[in-house]
C-alpha positions as CSV (number, residue, x, y, z in Angstrom):
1,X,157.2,149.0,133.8
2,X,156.2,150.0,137.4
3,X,154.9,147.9,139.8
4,X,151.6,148.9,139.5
5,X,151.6,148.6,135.9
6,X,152.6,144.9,136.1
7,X,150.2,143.7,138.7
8,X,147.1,145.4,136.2
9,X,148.7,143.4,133.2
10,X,148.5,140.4,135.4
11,X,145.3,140.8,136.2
12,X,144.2,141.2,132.7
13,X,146.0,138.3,131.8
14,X,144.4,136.3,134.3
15,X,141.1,137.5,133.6
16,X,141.5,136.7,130.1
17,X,142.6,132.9,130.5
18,X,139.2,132.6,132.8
19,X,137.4,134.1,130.0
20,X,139.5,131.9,127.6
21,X,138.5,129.0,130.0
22,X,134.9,130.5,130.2
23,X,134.8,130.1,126.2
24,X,136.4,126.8,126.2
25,X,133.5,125.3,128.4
26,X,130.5,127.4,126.9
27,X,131.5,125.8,123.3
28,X,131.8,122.2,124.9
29,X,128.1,123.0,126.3
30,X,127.5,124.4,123.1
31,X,128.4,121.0,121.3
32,X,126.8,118.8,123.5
33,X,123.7,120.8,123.5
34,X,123.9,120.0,119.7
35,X,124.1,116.1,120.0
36,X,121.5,116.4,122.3
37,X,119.4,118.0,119.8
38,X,120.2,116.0,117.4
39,X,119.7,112.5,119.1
40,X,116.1,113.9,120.2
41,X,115.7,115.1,116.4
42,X,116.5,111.7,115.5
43,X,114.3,109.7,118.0
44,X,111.2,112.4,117.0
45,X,111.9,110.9,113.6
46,X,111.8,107.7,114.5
47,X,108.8,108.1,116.6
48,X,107.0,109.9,113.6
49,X,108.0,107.0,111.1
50,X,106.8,104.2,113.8
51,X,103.5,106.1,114.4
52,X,102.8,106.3,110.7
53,X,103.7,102.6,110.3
54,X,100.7,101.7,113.2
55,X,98.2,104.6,111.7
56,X,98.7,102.5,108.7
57,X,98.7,99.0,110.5
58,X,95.4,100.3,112.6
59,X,93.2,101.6,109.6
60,X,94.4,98.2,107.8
61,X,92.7,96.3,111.0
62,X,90.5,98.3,111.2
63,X,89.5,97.5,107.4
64,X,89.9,93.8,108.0
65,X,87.7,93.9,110.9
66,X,84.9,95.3,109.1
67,X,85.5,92.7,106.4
68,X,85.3,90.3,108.7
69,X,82.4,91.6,110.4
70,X,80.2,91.7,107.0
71,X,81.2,88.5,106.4
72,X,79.9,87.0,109.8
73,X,76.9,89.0,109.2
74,X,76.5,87.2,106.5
75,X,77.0,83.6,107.5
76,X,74.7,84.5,110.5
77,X,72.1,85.2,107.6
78,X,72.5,82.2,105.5
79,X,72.5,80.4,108.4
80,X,69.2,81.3,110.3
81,X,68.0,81.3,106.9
82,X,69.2,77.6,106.7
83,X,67.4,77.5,110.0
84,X,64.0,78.2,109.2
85,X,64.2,76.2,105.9
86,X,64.9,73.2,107.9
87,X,62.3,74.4,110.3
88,X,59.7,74.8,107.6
89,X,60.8,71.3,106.4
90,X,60.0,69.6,109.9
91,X,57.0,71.4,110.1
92,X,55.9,69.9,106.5
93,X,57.3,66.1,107.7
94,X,55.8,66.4,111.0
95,X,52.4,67.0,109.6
96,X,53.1,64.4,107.1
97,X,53.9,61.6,109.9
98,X,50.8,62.8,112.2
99,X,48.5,62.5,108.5
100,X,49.7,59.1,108.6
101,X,50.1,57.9,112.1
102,X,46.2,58.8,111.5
103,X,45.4,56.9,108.2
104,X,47.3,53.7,110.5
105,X,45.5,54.5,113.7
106,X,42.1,54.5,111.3
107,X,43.5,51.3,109.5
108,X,43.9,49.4,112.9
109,X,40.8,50.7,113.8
110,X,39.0,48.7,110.6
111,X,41.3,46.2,111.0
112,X,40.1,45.6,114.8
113,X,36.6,46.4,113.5
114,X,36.4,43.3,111.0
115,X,38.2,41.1,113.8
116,X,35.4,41.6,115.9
117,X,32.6,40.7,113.5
């Protein structure tokens, strides 16, 4: 082999351990490109069960609030009707106590009448 000869095949050789070297470090990108795929693959997972877990938590709040909402509505009926039935019932006593007060008033008026005869 000639001098000439030798230097090419060392440069081949040389060029062929950078691109062995080249190779080396594109599959070590290649295969942590691919847990980093994967880890995001896994968190988007996760992500998509926990928001499916809260869509169902929400709607169920969502359901109890109403509940809870027809049930105050409700109460807030009974109650005022409550209310104006005990209302009413004042209304009936009060007139019942001012019929009275007069039947005494016109009592102690008689009363006061005969005293003075």
């Amino acid at each position: 082999m000639t001098n000439g000869s030798s230097d090419r095949l060392d440069r081949i050789e040389r060029i062929l351990e950078n691109v062995a070297s080249s190779l080396v470090e594109i599959d070590s990108r290649i295969n942590s490109n691919a847990k980093a795929i994967e880890a995001s693959q896994s968190e988007r997972r996760e992500f998509e069960r926990n928001l499916e877990r809260d869509r169902v938590r929400l709607y169920q709040s969502l359901s109890n609030l109403a509940n809870a909402q027809a049930t105050m509505a409700t109460t807030h009926a009974e109650f005022q009707s409550n209310f104006y039935a005990r209302q009413e019932e004042l209304d009936r006593r009060q007139e019942e106590l001012s019929r009275r007060q007069g039947e005494i008033v016109e009592i102690l008026k008689l009363l006061q009448s005969e005293r003075n005869q």
